[in-house]
C-alpha positions in Angstrom: -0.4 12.5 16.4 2.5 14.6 17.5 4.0 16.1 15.0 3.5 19.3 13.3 0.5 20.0 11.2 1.5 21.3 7.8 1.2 25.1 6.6 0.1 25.7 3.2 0.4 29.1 1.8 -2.5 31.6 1.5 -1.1 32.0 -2.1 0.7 30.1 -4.4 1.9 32.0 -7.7 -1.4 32.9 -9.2 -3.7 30.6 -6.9 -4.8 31.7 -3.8 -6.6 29.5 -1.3 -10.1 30.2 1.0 -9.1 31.2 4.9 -10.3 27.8 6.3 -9.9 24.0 4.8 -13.3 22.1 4.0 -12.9 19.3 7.2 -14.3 15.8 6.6 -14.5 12.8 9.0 -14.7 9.5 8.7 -18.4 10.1 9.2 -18.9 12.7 6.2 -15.9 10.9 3.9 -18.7 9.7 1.7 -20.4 12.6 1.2 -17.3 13.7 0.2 -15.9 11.2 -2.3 -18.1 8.5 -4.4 -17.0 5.5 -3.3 -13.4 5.9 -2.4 -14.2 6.4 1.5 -14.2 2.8 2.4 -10.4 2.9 1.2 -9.2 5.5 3.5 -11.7 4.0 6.5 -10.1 0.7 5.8 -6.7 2.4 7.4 -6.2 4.3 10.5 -8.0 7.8 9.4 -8.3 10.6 11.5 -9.4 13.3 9.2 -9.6 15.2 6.0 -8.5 18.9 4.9 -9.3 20.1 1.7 -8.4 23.2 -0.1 -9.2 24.7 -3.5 -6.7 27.2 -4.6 -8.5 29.5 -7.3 -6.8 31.7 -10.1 -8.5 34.2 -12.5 -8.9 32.8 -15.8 -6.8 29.2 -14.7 -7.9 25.9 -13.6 -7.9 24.9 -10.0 -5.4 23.0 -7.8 -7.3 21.0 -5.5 -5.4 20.0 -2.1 -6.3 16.8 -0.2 -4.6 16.7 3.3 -5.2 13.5 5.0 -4.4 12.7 8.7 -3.8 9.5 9.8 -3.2 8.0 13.2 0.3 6.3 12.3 3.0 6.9 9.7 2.7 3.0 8.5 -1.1 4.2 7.1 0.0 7.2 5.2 2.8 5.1 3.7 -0.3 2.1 2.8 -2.4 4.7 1.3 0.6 5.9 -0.9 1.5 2.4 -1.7 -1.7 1.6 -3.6 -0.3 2.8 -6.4 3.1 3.4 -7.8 2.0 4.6 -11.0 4.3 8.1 -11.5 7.6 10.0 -11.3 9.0 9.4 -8.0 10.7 12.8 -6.2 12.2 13.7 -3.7 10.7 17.1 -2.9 13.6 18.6 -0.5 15.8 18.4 -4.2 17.4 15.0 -4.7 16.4 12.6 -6.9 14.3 9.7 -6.3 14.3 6.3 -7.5 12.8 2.7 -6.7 15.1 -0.5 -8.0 17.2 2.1 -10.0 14.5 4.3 -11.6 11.6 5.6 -12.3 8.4 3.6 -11.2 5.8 3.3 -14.5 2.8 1.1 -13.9 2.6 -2.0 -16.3 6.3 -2.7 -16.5 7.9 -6.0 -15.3 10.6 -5.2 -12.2 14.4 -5.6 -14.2 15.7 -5.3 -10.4 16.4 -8.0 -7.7 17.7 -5.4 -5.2 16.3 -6.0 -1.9 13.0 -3.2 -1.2 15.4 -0.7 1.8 13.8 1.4 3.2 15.2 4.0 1.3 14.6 2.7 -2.0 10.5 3.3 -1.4 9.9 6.7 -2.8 8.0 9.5 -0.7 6.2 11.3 -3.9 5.3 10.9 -7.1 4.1 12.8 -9.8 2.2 12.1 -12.8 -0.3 14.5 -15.0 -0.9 17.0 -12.8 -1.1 14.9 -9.9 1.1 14.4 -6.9 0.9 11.9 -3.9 3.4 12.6 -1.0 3.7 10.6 2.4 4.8 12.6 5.0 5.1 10.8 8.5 1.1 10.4 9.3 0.1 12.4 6.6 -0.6 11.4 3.5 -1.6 14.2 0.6 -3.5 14.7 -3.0 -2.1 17.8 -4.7 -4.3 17.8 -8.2 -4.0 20.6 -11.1 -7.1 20.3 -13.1 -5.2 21.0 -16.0 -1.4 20.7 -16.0 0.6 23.4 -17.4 4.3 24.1 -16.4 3.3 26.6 -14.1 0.6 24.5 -11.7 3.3 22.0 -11.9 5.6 24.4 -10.2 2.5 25.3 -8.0 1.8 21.9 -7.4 5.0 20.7 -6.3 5.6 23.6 -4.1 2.8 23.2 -2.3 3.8 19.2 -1.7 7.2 21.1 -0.3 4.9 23.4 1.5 3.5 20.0 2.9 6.4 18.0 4.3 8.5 21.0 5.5 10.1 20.7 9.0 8.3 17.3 9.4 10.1 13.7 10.6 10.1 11.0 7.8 9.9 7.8 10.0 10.6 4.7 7.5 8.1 2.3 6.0 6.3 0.0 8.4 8.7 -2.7 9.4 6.1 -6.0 7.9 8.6 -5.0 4.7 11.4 -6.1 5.6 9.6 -9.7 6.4 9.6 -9.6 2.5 12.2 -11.7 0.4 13.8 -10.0 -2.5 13.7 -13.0 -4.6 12.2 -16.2 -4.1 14.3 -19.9 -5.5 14.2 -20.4 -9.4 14.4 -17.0 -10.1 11.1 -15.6 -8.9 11.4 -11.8 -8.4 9.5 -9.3 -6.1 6.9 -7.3 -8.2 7.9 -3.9 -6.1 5.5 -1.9 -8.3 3.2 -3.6 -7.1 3.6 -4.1 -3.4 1.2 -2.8 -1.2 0.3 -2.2 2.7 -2.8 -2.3 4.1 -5.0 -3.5 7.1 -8.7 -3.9 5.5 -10.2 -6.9 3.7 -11.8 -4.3 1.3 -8.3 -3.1 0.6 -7.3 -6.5 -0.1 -9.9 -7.1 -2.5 -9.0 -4.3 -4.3 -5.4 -5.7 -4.8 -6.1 -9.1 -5.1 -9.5 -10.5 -4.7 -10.6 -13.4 -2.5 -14.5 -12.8 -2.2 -16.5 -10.4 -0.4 -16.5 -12.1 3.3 -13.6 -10.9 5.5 -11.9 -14.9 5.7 -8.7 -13.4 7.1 -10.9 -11.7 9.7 -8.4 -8.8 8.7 -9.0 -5.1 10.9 -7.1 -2.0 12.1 -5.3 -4.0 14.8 -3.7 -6.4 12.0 -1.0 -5.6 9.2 -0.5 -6.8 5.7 1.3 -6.6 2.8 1.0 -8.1 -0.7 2.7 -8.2 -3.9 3.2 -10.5 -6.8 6.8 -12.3 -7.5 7.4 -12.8 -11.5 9.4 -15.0 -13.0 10.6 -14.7 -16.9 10.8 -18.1 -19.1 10.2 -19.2 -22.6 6.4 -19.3 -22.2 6.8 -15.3 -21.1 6.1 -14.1 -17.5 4.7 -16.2 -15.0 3.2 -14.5 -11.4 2.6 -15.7 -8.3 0.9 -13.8 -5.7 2.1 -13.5 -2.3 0.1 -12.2 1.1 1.6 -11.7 4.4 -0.8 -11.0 7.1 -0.1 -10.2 11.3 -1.8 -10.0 14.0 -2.2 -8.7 17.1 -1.1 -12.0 18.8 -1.3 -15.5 17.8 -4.4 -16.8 19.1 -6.3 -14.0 16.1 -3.8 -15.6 13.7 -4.6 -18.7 14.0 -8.3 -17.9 14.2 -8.1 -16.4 11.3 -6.7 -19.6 9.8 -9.4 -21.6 11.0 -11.7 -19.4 9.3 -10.1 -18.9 6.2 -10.2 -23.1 6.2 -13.9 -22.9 6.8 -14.9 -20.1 3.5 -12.2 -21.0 1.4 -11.4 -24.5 1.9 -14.2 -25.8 3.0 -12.6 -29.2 1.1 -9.8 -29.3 3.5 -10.5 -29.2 7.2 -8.0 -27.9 9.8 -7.2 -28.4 13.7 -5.6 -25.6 15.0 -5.0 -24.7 19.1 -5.7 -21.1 19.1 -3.1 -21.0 22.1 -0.2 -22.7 20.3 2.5 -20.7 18.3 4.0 -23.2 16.8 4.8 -23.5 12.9 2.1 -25.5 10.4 2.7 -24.8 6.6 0.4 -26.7 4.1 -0.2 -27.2 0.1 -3.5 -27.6 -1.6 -3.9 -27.8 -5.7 -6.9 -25.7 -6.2 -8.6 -24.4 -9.6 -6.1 -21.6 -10.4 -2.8 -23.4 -9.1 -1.2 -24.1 -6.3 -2.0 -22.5 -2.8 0.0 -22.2 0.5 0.9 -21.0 3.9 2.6 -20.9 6.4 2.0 -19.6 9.9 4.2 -19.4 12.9 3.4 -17.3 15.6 1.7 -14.5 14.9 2.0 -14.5 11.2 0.7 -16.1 8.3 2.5 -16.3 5.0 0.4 -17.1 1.8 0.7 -17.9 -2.1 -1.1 -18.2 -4.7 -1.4 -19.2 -8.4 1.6 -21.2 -8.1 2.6 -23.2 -10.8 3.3 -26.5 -9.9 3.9 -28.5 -6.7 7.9 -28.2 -6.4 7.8 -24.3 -6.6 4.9 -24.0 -4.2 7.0 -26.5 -1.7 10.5 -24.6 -2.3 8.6 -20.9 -1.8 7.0 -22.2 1.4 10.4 -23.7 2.9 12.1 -20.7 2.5 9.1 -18.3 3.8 
C-alpha cells in the first residue's frame, strides 16, 4: 500500500479519541467481531484500526479503519450493501442511476453503471461507510443526534483527505446495462467479491467452494429485473475471473461435478476457446458461458428463449 495513511483528529467537537488505535489482524479479527471476520478475510485484508471517541455525558462514535491490500477490495466491501444516503464528502452531491440508493426498491434506471455513478459513502442512522482507495471505513454514532452526525461525517472527511480515488475494479464494466426483452441491471444490488463465503452471502449455491473461488480470482454479481403483468421477475447473474484460463475452466469442471452432477462436461484445461450451455433445472433455467478466462453465469431464468438470448449476448 502506498498511499497515505489517514489522520483522524485527537478530538472531534465533544468526542475525543484514546492516543493509539485498538490493531486487529486477520489473526485476531474474530476475537474482535462475532462472526463477521470471515467477510473481510474473504477479501484482501491487511489490517484493522479502531477507535472509540468518548464524550461526557454522550454516546460514543466508534471508528473502524480497515486496510486492504488493493482499492478493488475496499470498493467490494462497500459494495455489500447499498442500503443509505450516498455523499460525496469533499461537498457535491452524490447519486447512483439518478438518486438516492434505498434498499428494497426496484432500479427505475437503465443508465449504464460509470464509474462515476458508484457512490464513495453513504450514510444511514448514524452510520457511515466510505471507500477510500485501499481503505475502506465504519464511522458508527451509537445514538444519532445532529451533532454526532456532524462528528461523524467529519471524521469520514478526516478519512479520505489528500487520498487518490482510483475507480471501481474494471470486472464492472464487463457488466451490461440491460439485457434483451427489457431485463434491467439490479445496481442496488451488485456486488464484488473474491470468496465463496461472500458469494453465499449474496446468493447461495451450497457450502462447498464449486467455483474453486480465492483471492487470486474476481467476481461480481447482481440480479437483472424485468417488470410485466405478473409483477417483477429476477434473474440472477454471476461473473467470475480468473487468474488464467486453465483455473477457469477447472473451475467449470468442478462446478459440473457438485452441481450438475446430471450433466457431464469435457473441458481441455489448456484451451481458451468459447463453450456456452443451457440446462432446465428445479428453479429455472441455468447458463454459462466461458471464454478465456471468464465465465458468465445465470440463473432462475424464466424460460428457454430468454436464457438463450441472455447467453448470446454475454
Amino acid at each position: 500500500m502506498q498511499e497515505s495513511k489517514p489522520t483522524l483528529p485527537k478530538t472531534i467537537r465533544a468526542w475525543t479519541r484514546p492516543d493509539s488505535p485498538q490493531l486487529v489482524t486477520a489473526k485476531s479479527i474474530f476475537d474482535y467481531m462475532d462472526g463477521a471476520g470471515e467477510l473481510y478475510i474473504g477479501y484482501r485484508f491487511d489490517h484493522l484500526e479502531s477507535y472509540e471517541y468518548k464524550a461526557k455525558d454522550l454516546n460514543n462514535i466508534l471508528v473502524e479503519v480497515y486496510f486492504m491490500k488493493t482499492s478493488d477490495d475496499a470498493f467490494g466491501l462497500l459494495s455489500l450493501d447499498w442500503e443509505g444516503e450516498p455523499l460525496n464528502l469533499a461537498g457535491e452531491p452524490a447519486q447512483i442511476a439518478g438518486k438516492p440508493v434505498r434498499s428494497g426498491k426496484s432500479p427505475q434506471s437503465k443508465a449504464a453503471p460509470e464509474s462515476s455513478s458508484w457512490p464513495r459513502a453513504l450514510y444511514g442512522e448514524g452510520l457511515l461507510r466510505l471507500w477510500s482507495d485501499t481503505v475502506y471505513a465504519r464511522i458508527m454514532a451509537h445514538q444519532e443526534t445532529p451533532e454526532s452526525k456532524e462528528a461523524v461525517l467529519a471524521l469520514g472527511r478526516s478519512i479520505i483527505k489528500d487520498r487518490e480515488n482510483p475507480p471501481p475494479p474494471k470486472l464492472l464494466q464487463k457488466l451490461p446495462d440491460t439485457f434483451p426483452e427489457d431485463w434491467v441491471l439490479g445496481k442496488e444490488r451488485t456486488s464484488y467479491f473474491r470468496s465463496h463465503l461472500v458469494l453465499n452471502s449474496i446468493y447461495y449455491l451450497g457450502q462447498e467452494n464449486m467455483l474453486n473461488l480465492d483471492l487470486s480470482s474476481e467476481a461480481i454479481a447482481s440480479p437483472y429485473e424485468k417488470k410485466d403483468s405478473e409483477g417483477i421477475k429476477r434473474i440472477h447473474f454471476l461473473l467470475v475471473k480468473y487468474s488464467d484460463h486453465k483455473r477457469a475452466r477447472q473451475a467449470l469442471g468442478h462446478f459440473h461435478n457438485v452441481y450438475l452432477p446430471e450433466h457431464p462436461i469435457f473441458l481441455q484445461s489448456d484451451s481458451s476457446g468459447e463453450i456456452s450451455n443451457m440446462f432446465l433445472i428445479e428453479d429455472g433455467w441455468l447458463g454459462y458461458k466461458i471464454k478465456d478466462e471468464t465465465i458468465a453465469f445465470i440463473f432462475e431464468c424464466p424460460d428457454q428463449k430468454t436464457a438463450r438470448t441472455i447467453i448470446n449476448q454475454i
